[in-house]
ZAKE-856324 format. One record per residue (C-alpha): residue in one letter; x, y, z. Coordinates in nm, 3 decimals. Each point is the difference from the previous one (the first is absolute). Example, Ala and Ser with C-alpha at 12.3 -4.5 7.8 and 13.67 -1.06 7.14 Angstrom:
<ronus>
  residu       c1       c2       c3
       A    1.230   -0.450    0.780
       S    0.137    0.344   -0.066
</ronus>
This chain:
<ronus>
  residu       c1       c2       c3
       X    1.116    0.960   -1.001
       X    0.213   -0.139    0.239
       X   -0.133    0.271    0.277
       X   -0.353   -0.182   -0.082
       X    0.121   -0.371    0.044
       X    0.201    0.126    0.324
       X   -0.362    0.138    0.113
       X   -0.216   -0.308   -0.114
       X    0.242   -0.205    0.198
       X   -0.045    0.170    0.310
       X   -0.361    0.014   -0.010
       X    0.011   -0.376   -0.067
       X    0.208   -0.089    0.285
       X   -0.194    0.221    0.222
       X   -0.261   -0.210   -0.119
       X    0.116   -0.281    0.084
       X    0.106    0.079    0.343
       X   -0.357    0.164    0.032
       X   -0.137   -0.320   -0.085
       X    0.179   -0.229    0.247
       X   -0.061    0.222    0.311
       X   -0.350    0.034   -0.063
       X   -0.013   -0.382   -0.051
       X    0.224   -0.063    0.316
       X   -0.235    0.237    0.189
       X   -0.251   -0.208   -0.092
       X    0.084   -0.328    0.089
       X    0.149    0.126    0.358
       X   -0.403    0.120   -0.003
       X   -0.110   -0.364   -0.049
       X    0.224   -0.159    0.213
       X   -0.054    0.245    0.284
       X   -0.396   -0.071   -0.078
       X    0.045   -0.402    0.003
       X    0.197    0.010    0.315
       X   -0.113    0.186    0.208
       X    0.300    0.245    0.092
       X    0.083    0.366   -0.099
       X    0.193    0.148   -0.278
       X    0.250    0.166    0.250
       X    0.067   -0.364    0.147
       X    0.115   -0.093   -0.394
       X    0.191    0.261   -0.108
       X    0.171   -0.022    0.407
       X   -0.108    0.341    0.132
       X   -0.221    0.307   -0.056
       X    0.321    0.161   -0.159
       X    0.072   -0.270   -0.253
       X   -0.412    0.002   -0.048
       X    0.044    0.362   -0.072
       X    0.290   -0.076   -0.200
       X   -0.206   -0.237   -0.277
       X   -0.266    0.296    0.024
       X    0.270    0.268   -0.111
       X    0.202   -0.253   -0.244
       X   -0.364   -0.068   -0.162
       X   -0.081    0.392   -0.047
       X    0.326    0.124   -0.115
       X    0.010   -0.253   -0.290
       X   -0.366    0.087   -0.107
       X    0.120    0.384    0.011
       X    0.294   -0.096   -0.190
       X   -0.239   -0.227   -0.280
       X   -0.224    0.339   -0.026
       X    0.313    0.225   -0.024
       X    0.186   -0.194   -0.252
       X   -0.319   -0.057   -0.241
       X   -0.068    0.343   -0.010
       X    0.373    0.065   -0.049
       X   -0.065   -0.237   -0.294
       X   -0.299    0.153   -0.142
       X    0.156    0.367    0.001
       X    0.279   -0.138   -0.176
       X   -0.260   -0.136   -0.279
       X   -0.157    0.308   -0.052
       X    0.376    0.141   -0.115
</ronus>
């Protein structure tokens, strides 16, 4: 039981953080769009751009991983 609160927890926070980077992403997207400028000019670099690319795929792996880690641990 406590394995599969410990689990649900996870997921949700990966959630969460999944949520707000995608929504941050966003935004940047609109104000890039409104103004006229690029996203590397935002985030202060192609690395730092490339950095908010990364940050924003790792915590969607992480969301996958941890809800299937969740769902196997269901089925026990």
């Amino acid at each position: 039981m406590k394995r599969k609160l410990a689990t649900l927890l996870i997921f949700v926070g990966n959630l969460v953080i999944f949520i707000i980077s995608v929504n941050l992403f966003y935004q940047m997207g609109i104000y890039v769009d409104e103004h006229n400028t690029s996203a590397s000019v935002v985030c202060g670099g192609d690395f730092w751009l490339m950095a908010d690319w990364l940050r924003l795929v790792l915590s969607g792996f992480m969301t996958i991983l941890s809800g299937g880690m969740l769902l196997r641990s269901g089925k026990k």
